[in-house]
C-alpha positions as CSV (number, residue, x, y, z in Angstrom):
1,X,2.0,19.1,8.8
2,X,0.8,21.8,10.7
3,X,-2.3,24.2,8.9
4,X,-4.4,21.3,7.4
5,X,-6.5,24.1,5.7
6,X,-7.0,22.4,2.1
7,X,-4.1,24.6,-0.3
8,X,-6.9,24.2,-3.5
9,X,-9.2,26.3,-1.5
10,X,-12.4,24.6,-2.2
11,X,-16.0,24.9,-1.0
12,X,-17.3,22.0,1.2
13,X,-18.0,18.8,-0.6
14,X,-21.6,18.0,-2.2
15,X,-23.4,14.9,-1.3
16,X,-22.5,11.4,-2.5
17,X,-23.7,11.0,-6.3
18,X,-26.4,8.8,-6.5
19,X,-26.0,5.7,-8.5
20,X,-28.9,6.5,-11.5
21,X,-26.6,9.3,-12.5
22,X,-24.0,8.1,-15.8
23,X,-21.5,6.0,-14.5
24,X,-18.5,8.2,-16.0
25,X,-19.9,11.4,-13.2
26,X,-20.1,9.0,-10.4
27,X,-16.9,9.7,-8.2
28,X,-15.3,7.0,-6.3
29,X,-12.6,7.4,-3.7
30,X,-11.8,6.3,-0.4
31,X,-14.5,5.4,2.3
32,X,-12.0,3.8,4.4
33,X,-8.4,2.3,5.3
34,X,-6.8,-0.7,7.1
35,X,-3.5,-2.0,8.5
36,X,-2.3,-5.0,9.7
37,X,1.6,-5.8,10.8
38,X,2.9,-9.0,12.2
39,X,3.7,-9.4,15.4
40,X,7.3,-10.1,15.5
41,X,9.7,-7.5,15.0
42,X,13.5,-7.5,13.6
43,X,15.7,-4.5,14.9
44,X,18.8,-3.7,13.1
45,X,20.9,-5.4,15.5
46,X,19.1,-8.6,14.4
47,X,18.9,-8.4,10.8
48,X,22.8,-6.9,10.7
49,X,24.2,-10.0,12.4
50,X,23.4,-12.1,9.2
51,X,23.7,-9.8,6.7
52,X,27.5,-9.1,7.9
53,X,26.6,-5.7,8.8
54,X,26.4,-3.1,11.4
55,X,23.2,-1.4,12.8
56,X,24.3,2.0,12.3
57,X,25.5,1.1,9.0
58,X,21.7,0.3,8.2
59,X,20.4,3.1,9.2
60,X,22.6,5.3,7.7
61,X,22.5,4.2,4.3
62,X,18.9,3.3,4.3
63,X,16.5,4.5,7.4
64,X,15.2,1.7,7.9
65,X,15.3,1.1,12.0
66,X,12.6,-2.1,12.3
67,X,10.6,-4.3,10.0
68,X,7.5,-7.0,10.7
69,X,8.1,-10.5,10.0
70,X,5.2,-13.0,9.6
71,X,5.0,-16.0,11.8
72,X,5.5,-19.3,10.2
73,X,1.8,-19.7,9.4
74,X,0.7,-16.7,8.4
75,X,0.5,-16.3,4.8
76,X,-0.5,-12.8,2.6
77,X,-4.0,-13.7,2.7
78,X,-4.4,-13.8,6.8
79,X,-2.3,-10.4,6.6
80,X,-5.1,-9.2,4.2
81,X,-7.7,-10.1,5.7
82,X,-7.0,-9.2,9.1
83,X,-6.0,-5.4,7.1
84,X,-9.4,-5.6,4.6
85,X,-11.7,-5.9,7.9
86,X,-10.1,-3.2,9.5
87,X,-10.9,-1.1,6.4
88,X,-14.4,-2.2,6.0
89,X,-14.9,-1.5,9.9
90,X,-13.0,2.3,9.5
91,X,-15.4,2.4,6.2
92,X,-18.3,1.6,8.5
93,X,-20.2,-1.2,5.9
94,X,-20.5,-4.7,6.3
95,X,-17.9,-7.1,4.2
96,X,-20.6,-8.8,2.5
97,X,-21.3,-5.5,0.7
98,X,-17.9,-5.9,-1.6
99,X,-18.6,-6.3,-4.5
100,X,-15.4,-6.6,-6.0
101,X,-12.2,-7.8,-3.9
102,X,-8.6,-7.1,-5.2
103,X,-5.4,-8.1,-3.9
104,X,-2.1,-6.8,-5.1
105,X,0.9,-8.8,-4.1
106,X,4.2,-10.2,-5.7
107,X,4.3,-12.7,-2.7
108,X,1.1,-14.5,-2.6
109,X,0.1,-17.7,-0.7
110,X,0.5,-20.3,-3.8
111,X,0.5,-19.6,-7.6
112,X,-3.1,-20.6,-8.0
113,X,-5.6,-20.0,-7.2
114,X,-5.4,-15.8,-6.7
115,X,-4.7,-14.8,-3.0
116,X,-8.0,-12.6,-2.7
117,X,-9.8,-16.0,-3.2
118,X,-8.3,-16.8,0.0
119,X,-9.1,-13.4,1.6
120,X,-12.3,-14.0,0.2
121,X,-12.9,-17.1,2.2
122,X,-11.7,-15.6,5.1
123,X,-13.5,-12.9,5.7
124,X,-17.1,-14.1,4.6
125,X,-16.8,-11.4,1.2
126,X,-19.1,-13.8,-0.1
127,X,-20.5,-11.3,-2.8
128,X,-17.2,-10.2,-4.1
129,X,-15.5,-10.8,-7.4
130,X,-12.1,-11.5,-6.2
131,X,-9.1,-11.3,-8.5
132,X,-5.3,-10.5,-7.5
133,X,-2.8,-8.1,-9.7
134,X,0.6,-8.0,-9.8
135,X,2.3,-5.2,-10.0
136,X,4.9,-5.8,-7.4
137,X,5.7,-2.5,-5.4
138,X,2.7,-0.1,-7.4
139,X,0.5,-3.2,-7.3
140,X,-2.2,-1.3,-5.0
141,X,-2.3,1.6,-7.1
142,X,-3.0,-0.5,-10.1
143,X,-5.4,-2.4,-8.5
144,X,-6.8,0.5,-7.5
145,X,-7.6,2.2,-11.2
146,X,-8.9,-1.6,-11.9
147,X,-11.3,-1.3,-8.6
148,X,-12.4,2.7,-9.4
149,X,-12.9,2.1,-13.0
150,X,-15.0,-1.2,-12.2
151,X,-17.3,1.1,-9.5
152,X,-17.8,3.7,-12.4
153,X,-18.7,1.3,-15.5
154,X,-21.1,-0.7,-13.1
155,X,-23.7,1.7,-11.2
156,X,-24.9,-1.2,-9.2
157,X,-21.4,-2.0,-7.9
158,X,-21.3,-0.7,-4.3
159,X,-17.5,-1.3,-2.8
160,X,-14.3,-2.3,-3.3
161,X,-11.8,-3.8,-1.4
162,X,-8.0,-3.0,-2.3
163,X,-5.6,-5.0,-0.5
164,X,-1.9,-4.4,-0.9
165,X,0.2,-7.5,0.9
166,X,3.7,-8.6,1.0
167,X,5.2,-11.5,2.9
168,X,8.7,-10.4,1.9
169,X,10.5,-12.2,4.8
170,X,10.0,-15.6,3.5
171,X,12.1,-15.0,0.2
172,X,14.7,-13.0,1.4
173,X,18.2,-14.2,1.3
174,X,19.0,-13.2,5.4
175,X,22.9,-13.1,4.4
176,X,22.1,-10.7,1.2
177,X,22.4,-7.2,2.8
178,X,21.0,-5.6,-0.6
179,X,17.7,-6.9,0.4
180,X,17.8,-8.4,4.0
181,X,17.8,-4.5,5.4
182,X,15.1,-3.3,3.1
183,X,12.4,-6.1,3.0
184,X,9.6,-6.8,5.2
185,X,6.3,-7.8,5.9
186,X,2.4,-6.3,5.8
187,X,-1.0,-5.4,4.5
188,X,-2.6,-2.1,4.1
189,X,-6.3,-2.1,2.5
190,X,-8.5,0.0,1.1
191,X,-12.3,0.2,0.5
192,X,-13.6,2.2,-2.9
193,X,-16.8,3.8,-2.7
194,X,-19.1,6.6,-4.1
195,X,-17.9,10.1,-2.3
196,X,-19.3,13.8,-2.5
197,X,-19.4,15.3,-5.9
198,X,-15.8,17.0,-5.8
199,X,-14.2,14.5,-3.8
200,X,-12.5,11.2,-4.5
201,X,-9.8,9.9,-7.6
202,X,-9.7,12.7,-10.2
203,X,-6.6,11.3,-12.4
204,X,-4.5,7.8,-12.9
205,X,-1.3,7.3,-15.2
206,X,0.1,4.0,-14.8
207,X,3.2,2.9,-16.8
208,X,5.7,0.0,-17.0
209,X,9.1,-0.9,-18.5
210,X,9.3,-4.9,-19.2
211,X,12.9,-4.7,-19.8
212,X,13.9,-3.3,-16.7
213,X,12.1,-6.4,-15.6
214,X,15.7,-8.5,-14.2
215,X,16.5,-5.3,-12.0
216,X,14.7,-6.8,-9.3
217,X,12.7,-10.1,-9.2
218,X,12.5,-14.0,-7.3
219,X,14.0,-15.9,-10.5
220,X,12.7,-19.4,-9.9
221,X,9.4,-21.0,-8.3
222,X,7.4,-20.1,-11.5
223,X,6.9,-21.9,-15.3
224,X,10.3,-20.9,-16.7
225,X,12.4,-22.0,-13.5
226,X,10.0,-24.7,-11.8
227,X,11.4,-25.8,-8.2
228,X,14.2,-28.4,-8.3
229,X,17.1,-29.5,-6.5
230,X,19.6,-26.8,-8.5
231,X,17.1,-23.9,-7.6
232,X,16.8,-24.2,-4.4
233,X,20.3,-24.8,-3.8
234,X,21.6,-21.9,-5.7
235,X,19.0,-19.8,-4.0
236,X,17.1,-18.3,-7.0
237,X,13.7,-18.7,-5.0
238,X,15.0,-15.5,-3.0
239,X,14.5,-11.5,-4.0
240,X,17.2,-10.7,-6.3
241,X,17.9,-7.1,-6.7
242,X,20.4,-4.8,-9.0
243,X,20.2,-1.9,-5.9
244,X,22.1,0.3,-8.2
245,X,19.6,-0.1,-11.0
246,X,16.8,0.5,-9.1
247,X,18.2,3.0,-7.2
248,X,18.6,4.9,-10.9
249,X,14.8,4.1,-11.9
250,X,13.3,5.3,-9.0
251,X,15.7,8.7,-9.1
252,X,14.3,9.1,-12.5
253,X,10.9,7.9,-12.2
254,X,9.8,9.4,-8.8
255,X,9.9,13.3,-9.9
256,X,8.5,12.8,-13.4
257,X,5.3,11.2,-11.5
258,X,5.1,14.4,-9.6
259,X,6.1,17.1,-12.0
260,X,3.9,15.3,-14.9
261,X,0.5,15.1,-12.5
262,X,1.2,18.2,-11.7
263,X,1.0,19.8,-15.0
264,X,-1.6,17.1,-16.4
265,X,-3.9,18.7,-13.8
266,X,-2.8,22.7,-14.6
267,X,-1.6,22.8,-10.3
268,X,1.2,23.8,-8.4
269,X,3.6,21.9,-5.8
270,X,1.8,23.6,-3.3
271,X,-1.6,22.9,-4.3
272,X,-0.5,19.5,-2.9
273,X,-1.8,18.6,0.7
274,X,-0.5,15.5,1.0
275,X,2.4,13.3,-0.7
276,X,1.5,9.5,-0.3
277,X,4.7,7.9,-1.8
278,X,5.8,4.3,-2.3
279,X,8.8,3.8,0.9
280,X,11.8,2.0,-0.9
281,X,14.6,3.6,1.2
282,X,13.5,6.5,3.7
283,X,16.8,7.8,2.9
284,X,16.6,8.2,-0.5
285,X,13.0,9.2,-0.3
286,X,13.6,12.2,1.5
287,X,16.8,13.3,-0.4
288,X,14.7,13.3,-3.8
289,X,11.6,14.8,-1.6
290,X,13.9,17.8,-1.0
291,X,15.2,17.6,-4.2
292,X,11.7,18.1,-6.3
293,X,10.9,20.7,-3.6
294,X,8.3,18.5,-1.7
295,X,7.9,20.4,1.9
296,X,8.9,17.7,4.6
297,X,6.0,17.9,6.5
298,X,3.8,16.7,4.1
299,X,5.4,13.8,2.5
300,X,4.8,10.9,5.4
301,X,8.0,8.6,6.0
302,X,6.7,4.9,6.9
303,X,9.4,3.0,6.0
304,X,11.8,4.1,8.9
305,X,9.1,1.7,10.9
306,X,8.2,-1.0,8.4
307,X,10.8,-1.5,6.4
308,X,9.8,-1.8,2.2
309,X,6.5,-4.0,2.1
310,X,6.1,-3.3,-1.2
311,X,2.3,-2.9,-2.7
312,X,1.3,-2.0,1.1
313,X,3.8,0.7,1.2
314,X,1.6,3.2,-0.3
315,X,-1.4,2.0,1.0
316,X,0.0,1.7,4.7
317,X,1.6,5.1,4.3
318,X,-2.0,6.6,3.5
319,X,-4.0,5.0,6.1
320,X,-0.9,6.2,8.5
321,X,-1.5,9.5,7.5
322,X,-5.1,9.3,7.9
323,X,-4.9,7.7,11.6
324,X,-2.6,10.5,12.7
325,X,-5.3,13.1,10.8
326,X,-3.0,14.7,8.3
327,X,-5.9,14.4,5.9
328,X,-7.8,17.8,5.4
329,X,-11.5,17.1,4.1
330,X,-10.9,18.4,0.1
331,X,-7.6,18.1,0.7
332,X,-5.7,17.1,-2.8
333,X,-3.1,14.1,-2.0
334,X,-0.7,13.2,-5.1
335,X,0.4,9.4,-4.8
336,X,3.3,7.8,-6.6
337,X,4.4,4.6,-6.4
338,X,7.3,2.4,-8.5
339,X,8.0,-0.9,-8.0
340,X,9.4,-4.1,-9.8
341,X,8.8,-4.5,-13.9
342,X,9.5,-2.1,-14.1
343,X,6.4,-0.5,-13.5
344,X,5.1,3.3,-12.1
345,X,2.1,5.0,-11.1
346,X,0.6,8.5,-10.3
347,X,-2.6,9.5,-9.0
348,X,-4.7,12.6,-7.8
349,X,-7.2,11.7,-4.7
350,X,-9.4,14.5,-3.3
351,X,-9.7,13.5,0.0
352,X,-13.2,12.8,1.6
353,X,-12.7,12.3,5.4
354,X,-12.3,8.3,5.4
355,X,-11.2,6.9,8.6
356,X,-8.2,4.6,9.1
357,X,-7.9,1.1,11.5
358,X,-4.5,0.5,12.0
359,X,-3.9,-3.1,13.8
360,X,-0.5,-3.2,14.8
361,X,1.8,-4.7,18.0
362,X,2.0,-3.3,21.3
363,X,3.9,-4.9,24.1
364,X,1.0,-6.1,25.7
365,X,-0.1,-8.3,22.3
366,X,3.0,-10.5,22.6
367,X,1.5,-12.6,25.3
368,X,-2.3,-12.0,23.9
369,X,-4.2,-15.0,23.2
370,X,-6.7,-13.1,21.2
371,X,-7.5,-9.8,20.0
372,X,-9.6,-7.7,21.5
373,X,-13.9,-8.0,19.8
374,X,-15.0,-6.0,16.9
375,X,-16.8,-3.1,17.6
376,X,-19.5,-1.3,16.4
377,X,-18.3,-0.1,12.6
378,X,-16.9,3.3,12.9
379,X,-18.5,6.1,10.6
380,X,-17.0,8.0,7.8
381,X,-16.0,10.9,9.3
382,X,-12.8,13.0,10.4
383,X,-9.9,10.6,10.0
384,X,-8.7,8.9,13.2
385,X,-6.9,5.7,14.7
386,X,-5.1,4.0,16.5
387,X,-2.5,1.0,17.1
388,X,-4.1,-1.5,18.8
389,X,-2.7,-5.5,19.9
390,X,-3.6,-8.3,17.9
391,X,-3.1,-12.1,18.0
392,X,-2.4,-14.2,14.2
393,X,-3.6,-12.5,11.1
394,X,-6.0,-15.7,10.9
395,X,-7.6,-14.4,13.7
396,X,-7.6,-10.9,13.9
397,X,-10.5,-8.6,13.6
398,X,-10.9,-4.9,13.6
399,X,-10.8,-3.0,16.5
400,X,-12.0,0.7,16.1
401,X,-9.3,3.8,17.6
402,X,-8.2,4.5,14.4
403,X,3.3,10.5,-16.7
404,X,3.7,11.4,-20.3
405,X,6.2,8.8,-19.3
406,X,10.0,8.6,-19.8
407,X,11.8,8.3,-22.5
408,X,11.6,4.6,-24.3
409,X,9.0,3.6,-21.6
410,X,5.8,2.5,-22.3
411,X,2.3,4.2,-20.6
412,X,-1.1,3.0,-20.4
């Protein structure tokens, strides 16, 4: 992206509403962004030699070069929380000022009680209401329209925390090469605030499908297929995925969520600063980016590094672009995101200058004992970032550097 002049051509942003004034002219957006990735990391080379594959043949087919794996004790919530802290640090607030903590994830620690319970706990979000939604792969976004809509019903509400997670490693079939190349591991989070009058989420349209539902899904492990002898051994507690199905739904799916935003909101393609987009297959991302006329240098590819970590890919994707300051301040960015259900999203964010903490490996972390301390919270300001080392997800802390719908689908 090279002129980061805002395309919509807008004058500077007013002050932050205050809270007296009626909650439906308060606008929320984005105060601040977080990332967290595991420390291990599986080349090609690796994941081919079980999947009866060849490196090349991975990236050619899909882009995908590397993806994060968990260690055996970390579970979603110690990637979330280690990701929610960096956000509330970038957002410059202190976590006890959450009042409301969401976590989307299709992989959480234990089916009861809700994952951001156990985020909550770690991180001392002791005034938070915390609650997860599933969504799969546009669980953030979701949880995001939940999260905004609560901040502008509730005048007292203050934040929000948004947490996308996946832990896909532990329920992917290594020998399945459908899924093995694709599916990986991280958190990306989010905190919602009160922004400048002109700035923040202007527009949500959410939809899902329930009978695309088998396309992709972990059968057993739940009240319909309870663990037993016969499910474990016929592996139905790993990711099962039709690739040609969804391959279909998100070639359908992905340029009606731009092309109907678009026209919901009376703009043009290149009114558009920024396209934050869910990071199934870089490949096929950028062939149906070129294909809806989406300039390259402003639709971020993530998933060349990280694999699919499915409701962190959009989140991760935007806190990426905000690190590397791709952001203009009233900049318009158009997210989409489709995922498992089958379900969809599109939103409009004007963005407001939040600044993104990405926590992340370096080759000096692999022998770190502990991360480095948390500094003082940075400001809301110009984006900015960096990828800093980091021990377990337990332990981390933040470190500062950085539709109408289609046809026979139903739209909330």
């Amino acid at each position: 992206m090279t002129d980061r002049t805002p395309k919509n051509g807008r004058t500077p942003l007013a002050e932050p509403a205050v809270a007296s004034e009626a909650p439906s002219r308060r606008p929320i957006g984005i105060l601040g962004m977080g990332s967290y990735l595991p420390r291990q990391i599986r080349t090609n080379e690796e994941v081919a030699r079980t999947a009866g594959v060849t490196a090349d043949w991975i990236s050619e087919r899909t882009g995908v070069r590397s993806r994060h794996t968990a260690a055996p004790d970390e579970a979603a919530s110690d990637l979330s929380a280690a990701a929610l802290r960096a956000a509330v640090a970038a957002a410059g607030i202190d976590i006890d000022q959450l009042d409301l903590l969401i976590v989307a994830t299709s992989t959480p620690d234990e089916l009861g009680p809700s994952t951001a319970c156990r985020v909550q706990a770690l991180t001392g979000a002791r005034n938070a209401v915390a609650l997860d939604v599933g969504a799969a792969c546009s669980g953030w976004l979701f949880a995001t329209q939940v999260a905004h809509n609560w901040l502008t019903a509730n005048p007292s509400a203050r934040y929000a925390g948004v947490v996308g997670v996946e832990v896909y490693s532990k329920f992917v079939d290594p020998a399945d090469r459908g899924t093995a190349v694709l599916f990986a591991d991280g958190a990306a989070a989010s905190v919602l605030g009160p922004v400048p009058v002109g700035g923040g989420f202007e527009d949500f349209r959410l939809g899902s499908d329930g009978t695309g539902a088998h396309h992709v899904l972990i059968p057993a492990g739940g009240s319909r297929a309870p663990a037993s002898t016969d499910t474990l051994g016929t592996l139905r507690h790993r990711i099962h995925m039709d690739g040609r199905a969804v391959r279909d739904f998100i070639s359908e799916i992905f340029p009606l969520i731009v092309s109907e935003t678009l026209v919901r909101n009376r703009i043009k393609l290149d009114d558009i600063d920024a396209f934050i987009v869910h990071q199934p297959n870089p490949v096929l991302l950028r062939t149906l980016g070129d294909r809806i006329g989406i300039p390259r240098d402003r639709m971020l590819i993530v998933g060349n590094e990280v694999g699919n970590i499915g409701a962190a890919s959009a989140p991760y994707a935007l806190a990426s672009a905000a690190a590397q300051g791709l952001l203009p301040v009233g900049g318009r960015v158009l997210v989409a995101v489709f995922g498992a259900g089958l379900t969809w999203g599109g939103a409009l964010l004007t963005w407001t200058g939040a600044s993104s903490i990405r926590l992340a490996p370096t080759a000096a972390a692999q022998s770190a004992a502990r991360p480095p301390p948390l500094p003082s919270p940075n400001g809301r300001g110009s984006a900015s970032g960096s990828l800093l080392p980091h021990a377990s997800a337990a332990h981390a802390a933040a470190s500062a550097g950085q539709t109408s719908q289609p046809p026979k689908r139903s739209s909330s």
